[in-house]
C-alpha positions as a Markdown table, in Angstrom:
| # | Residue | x | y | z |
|---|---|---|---|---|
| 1 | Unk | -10.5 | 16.7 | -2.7 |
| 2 | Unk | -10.9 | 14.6 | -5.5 |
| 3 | Unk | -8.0 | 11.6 | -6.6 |
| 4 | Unk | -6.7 | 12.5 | -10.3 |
| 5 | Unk | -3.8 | 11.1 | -11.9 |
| 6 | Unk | -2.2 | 14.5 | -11.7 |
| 7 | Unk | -2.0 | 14.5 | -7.7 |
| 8 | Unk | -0.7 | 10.8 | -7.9 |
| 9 | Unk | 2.3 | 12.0 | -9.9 |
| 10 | Unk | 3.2 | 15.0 | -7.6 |
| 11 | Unk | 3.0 | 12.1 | -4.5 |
| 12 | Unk | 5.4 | 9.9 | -6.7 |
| 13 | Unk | 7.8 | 12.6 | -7.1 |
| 14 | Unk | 7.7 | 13.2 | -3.5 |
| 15 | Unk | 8.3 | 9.5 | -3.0 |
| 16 | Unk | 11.5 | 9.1 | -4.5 |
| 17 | Unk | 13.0 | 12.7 | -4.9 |
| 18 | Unk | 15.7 | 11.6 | -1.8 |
| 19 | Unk | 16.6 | 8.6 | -3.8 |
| 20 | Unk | 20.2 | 8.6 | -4.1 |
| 21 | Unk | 19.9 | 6.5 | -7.7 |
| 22 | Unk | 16.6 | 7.4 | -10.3 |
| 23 | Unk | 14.3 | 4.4 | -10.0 |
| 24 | Unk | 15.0 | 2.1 | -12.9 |
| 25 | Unk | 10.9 | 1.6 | -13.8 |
| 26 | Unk | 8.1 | 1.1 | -10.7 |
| 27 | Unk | 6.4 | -2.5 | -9.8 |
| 28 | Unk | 2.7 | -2.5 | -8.7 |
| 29 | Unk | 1.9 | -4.6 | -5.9 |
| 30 | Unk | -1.5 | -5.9 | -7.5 |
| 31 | Unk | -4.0 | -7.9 | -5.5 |
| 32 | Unk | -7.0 | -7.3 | -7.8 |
| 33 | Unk | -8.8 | -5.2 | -5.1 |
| 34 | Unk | -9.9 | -1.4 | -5.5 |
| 35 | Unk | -6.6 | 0.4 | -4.2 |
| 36 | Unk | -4.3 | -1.5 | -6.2 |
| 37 | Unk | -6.4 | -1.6 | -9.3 |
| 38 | Unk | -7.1 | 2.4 | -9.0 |
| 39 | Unk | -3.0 | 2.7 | -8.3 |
| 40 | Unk | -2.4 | 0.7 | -11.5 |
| 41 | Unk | -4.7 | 2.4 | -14.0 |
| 42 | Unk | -4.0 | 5.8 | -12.6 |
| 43 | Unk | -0.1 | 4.9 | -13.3 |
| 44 | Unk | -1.1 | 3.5 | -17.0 |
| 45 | Unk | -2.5 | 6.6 | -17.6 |
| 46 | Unk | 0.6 | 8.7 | -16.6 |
| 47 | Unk | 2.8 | 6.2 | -18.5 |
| 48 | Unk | 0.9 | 7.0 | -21.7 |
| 49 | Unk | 0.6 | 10.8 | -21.2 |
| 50 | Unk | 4.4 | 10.5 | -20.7 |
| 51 | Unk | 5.0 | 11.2 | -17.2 |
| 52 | Unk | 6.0 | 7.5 | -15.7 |
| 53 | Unk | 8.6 | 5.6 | -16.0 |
| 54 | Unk | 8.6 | 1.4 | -17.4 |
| 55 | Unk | 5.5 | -0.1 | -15.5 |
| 56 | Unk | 4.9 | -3.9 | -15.0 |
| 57 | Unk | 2.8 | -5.7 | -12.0 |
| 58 | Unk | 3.2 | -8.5 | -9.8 |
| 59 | Unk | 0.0 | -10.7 | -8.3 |
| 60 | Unk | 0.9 | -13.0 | -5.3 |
| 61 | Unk | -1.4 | -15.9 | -5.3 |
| 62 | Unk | -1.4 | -17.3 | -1.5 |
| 63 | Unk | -3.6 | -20.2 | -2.3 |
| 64 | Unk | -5.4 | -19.4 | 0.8 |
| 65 | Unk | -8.9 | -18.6 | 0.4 |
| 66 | Unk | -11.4 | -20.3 | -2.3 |
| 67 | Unk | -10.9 | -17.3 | -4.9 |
| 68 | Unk | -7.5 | -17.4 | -5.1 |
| 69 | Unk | -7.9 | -18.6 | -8.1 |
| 70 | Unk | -10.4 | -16.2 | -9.6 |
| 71 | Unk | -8.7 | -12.9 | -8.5 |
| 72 | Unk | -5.2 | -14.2 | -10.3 |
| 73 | Unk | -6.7 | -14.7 | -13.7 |
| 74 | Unk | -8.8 | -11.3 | -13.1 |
| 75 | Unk | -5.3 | -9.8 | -12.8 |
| 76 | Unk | -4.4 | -11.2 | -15.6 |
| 77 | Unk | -7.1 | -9.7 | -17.4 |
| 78 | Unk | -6.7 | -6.7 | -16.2 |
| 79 | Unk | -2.9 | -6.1 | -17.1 |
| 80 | Unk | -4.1 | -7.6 | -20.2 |
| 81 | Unk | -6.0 | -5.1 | -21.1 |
| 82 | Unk | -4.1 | -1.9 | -19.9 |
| 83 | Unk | -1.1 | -3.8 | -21.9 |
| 84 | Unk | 1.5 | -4.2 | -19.3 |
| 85 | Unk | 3.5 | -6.8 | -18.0 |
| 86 | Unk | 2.0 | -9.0 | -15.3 |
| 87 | Unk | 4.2 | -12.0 | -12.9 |
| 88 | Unk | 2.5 | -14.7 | -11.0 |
| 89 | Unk | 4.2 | -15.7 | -8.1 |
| 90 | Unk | 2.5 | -18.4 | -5.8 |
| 91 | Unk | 3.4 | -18.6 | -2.4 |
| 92 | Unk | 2.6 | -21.4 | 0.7 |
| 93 | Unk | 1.1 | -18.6 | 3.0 |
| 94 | Unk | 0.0 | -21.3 | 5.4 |
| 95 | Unk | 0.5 | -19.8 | 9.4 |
| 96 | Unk | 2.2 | -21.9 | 12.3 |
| 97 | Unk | 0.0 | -23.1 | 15.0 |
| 98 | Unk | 0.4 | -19.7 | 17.3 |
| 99 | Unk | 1.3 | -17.6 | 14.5 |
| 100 | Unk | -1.3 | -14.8 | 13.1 |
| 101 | Unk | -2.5 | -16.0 | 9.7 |
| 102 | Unk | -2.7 | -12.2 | 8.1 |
| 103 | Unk | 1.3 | -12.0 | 9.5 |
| 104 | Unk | 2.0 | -15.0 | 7.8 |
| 105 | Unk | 0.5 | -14.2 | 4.6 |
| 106 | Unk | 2.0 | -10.9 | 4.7 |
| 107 | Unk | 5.6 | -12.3 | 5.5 |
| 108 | Unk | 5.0 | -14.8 | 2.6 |
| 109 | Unk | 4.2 | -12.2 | 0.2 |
| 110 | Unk | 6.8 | -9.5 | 1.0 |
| 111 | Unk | 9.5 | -12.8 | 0.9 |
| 112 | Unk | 8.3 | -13.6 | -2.9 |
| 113 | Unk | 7.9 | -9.5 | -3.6 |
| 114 | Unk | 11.4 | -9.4 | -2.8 |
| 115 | Unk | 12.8 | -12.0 | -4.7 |
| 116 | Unk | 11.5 | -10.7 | -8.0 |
| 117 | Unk | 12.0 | -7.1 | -7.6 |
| 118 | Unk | 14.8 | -6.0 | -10.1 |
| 119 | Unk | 18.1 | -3.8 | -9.1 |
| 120 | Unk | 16.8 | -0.2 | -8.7 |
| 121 | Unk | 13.2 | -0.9 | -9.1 |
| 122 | Unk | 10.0 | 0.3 | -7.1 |
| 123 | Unk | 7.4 | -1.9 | -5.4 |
| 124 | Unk | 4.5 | 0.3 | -5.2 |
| 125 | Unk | 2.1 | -0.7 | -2.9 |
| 126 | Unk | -1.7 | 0.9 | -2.6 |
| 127 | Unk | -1.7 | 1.7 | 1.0 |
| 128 | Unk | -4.1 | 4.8 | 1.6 |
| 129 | Unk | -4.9 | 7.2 | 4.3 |
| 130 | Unk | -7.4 | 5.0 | 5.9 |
| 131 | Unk | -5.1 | 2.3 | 6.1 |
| 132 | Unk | -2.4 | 4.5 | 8.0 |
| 133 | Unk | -5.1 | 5.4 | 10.4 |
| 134 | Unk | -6.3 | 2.0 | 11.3 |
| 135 | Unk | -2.5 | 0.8 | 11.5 |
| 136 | Unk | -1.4 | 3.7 | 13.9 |
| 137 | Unk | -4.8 | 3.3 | 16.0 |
| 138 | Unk | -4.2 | -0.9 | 15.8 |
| 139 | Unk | -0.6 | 0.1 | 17.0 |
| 140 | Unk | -1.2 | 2.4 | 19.5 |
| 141 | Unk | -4.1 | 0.4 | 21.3 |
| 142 | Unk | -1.4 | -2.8 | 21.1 |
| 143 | Unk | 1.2 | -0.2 | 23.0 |
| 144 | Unk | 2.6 | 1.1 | 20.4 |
| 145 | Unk | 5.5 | 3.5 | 21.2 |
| 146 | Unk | 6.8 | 6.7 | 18.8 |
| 147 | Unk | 7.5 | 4.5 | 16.1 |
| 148 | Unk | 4.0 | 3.3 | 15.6 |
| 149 | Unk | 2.5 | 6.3 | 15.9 |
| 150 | Unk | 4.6 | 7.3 | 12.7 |
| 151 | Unk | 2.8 | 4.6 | 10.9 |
| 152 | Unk | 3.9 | 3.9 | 7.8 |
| 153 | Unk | 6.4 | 5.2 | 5.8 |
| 154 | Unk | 6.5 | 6.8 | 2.7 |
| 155 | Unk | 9.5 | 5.5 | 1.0 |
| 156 | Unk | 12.0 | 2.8 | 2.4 |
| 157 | Unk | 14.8 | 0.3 | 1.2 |
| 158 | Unk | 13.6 | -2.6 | 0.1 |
| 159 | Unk | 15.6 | -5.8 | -1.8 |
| 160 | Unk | 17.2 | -4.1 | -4.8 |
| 161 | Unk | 15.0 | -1.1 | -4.5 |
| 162 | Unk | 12.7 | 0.7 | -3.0 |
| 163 | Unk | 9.3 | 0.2 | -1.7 |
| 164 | Unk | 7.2 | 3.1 | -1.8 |
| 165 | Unk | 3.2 | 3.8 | -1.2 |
| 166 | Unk | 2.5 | 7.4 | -2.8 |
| 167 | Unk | -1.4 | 7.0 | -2.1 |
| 168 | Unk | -0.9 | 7.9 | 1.5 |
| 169 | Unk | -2.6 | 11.1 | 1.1 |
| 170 | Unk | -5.8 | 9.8 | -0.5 |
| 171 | Unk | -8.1 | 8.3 | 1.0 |
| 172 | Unk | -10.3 | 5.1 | -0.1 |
| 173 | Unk | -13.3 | 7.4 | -1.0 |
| 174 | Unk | -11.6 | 9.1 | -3.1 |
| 175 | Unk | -9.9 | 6.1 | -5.0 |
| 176 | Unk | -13.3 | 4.3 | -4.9 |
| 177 | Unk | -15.1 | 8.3 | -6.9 |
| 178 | Unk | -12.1 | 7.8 | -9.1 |
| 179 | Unk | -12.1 | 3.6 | -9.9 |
| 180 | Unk | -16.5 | 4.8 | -10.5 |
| 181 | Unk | -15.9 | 7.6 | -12.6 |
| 182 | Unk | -13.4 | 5.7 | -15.2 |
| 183 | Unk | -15.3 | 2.5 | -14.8 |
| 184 | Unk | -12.8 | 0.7 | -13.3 |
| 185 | Unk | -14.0 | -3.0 | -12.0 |
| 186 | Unk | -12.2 | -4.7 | -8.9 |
| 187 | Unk | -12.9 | -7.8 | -6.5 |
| 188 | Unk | -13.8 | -7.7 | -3.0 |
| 189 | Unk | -11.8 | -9.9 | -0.6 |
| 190 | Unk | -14.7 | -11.8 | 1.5 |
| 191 | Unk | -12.6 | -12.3 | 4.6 |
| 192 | Unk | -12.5 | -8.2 | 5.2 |
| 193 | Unk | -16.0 | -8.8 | 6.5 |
| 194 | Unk | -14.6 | -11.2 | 9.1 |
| 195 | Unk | -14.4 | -9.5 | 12.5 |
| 196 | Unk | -12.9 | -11.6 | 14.3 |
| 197 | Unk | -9.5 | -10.0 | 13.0 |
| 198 | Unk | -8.8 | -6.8 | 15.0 |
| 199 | Unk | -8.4 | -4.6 | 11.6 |
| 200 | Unk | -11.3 | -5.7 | 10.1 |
| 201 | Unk | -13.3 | -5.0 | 13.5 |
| 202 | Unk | -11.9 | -1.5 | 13.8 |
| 203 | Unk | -13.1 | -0.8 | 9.8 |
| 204 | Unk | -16.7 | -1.9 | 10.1 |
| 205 | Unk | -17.6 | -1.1 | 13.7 |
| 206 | Unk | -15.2 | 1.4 | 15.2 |
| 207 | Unk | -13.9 | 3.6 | 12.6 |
| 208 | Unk | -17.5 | 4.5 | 11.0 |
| 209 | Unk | -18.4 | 6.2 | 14.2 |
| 210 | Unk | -15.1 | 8.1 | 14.7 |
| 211 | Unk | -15.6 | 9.3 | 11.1 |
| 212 | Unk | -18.9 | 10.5 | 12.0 |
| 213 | Unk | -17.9 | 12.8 | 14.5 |
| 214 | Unk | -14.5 | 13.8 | 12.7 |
| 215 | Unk | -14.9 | 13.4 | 9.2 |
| 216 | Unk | -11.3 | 14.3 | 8.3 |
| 217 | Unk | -9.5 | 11.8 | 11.0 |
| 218 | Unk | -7.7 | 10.1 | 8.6 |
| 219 | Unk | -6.0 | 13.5 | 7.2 |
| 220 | Unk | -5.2 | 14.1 | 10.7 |
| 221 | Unk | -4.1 | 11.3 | 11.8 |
| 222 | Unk | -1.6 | 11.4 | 8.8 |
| 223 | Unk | -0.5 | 14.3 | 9.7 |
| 224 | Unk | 0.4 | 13.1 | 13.1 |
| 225 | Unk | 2.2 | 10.5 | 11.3 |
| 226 | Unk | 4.4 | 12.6 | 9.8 |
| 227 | Unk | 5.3 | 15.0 | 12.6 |
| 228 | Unk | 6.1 | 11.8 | 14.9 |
| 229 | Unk | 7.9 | 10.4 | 11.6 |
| 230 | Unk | 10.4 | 13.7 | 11.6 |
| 231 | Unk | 10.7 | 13.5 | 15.6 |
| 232 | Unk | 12.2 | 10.0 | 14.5 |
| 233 | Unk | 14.9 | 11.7 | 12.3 |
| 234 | Unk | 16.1 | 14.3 | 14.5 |
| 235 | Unk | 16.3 | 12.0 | 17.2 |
| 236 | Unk | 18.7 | 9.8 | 15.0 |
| 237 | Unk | 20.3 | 12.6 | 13.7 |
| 238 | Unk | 20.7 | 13.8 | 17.8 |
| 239 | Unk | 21.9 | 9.8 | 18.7 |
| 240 | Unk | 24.6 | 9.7 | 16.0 |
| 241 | Unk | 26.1 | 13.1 | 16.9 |
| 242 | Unk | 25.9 | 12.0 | 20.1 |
| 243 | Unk | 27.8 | 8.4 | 19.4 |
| 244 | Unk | 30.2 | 10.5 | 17.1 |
């Protein structure tokens, strides 16, 4: 099924139709990478057909590998051109000896996301449906109990917000067709070809095989995520009768 602007507008409305409070305008979590750059121009175009809210975009410049440099400015250029908004925020993403460098840089980044997220906003983040699946599968082969098998969530509380990810239903072929067909242009991060980290290992050598044999195991898996996500509420729901 193809990615259209349309379908990213019905997963927004699933995102925050619980909300107790309308979102105030959403915040793209832009890295200058295909997800986030598809998630962005797919939102421009619902803002100027009408159906978004304010946009603006925040790029978090870690200073860590060569090109950090290179992929702000291309932000910049980017929101440039689509004529929105765009903060630089620059972060020391440097790890502890011991410490995982991608935790620290994502504990770095979610600390300055945070910080600059405005009362009722929504940081949108381009998570996708392959990304759920190597998270889970990461997750569960780590031990993972019920929790991590719910993988990630759709829409949670975050600083003066929200955070939400409404591409978890697409996957990154179909926001790759879409970025093509528009003529979208993105950077590619260099270090996702480094294997030595156990997510990029799982993308380039395990995951191409298990796609072979079942094309749709992200879908699935996604679905599993959800189911194991609701068995999460009820049990709550169960514990605080319970308590009560």
């Amino acid at each position: 099924m193809a990615f259209d602007p349309r379908r990213l507008s019905e997963a927004l409305e699933k995102c925050v139709a619980g909300l107790a409070l309308a979102p105030a305008g959403y915040c793209v979590a832009l890295s200058g990478g295909l997800d986030s750059t598809v998630l962005l121009a797919a939102l421009v175009r619902l803002r100027d057909e009408g159906h978004a809210p304010s946009i603006r975009a925040i790029h978090v410049n870690h200073g860590l590998p060569t090109e950090a440099d290179a992929w702000a400015h291309a932000c910049a250029r980017l929101t440039e051109r689509l004529g929105i908004s765009c903060t630089q925020l620059t972060v020391d993403a440097r790890h502890r000896p011991g410490e995982s460098p991608e935790a620290a840089a994502r504990a770095a980044r979610y600390l300055a996301l945070a910080t600059a997220l405005g009362e009722r906003e929504v940081l949108l983040t381009a998570h996708h449906a392959d990304d759920q699946l190597e998270g889970i599968l990461l997750q569960w082969l780590r031990g993972g109990g019920l929790r991590a098998v719910a993988g990630m969530a759709r829409v949670v509380p975050f600083a003066a917000g929200w955070h939400a990810r409404p591409l978890l239903e697409f996957t990154r072929a179909e926001l790759h067709a879409w970025g093509r067909q528009v003529g979208l242009e993105w950077l590619e991060d260099p270090s996702n070809r480094d294997t030595r980290f156990d997510r990029n290992f799982l993308r380039q050598a395990v995951l191409p095989v298990v796609r072979q044999r079942w094309p749709a195991a992200a879908r699935t898996v996604g679905r599993v995520a959800r189911q194991a996500a609701e068995a999460l509420e009820i049990e709550a729901s169960l514990a605080a009768r319970d308590l009560a």
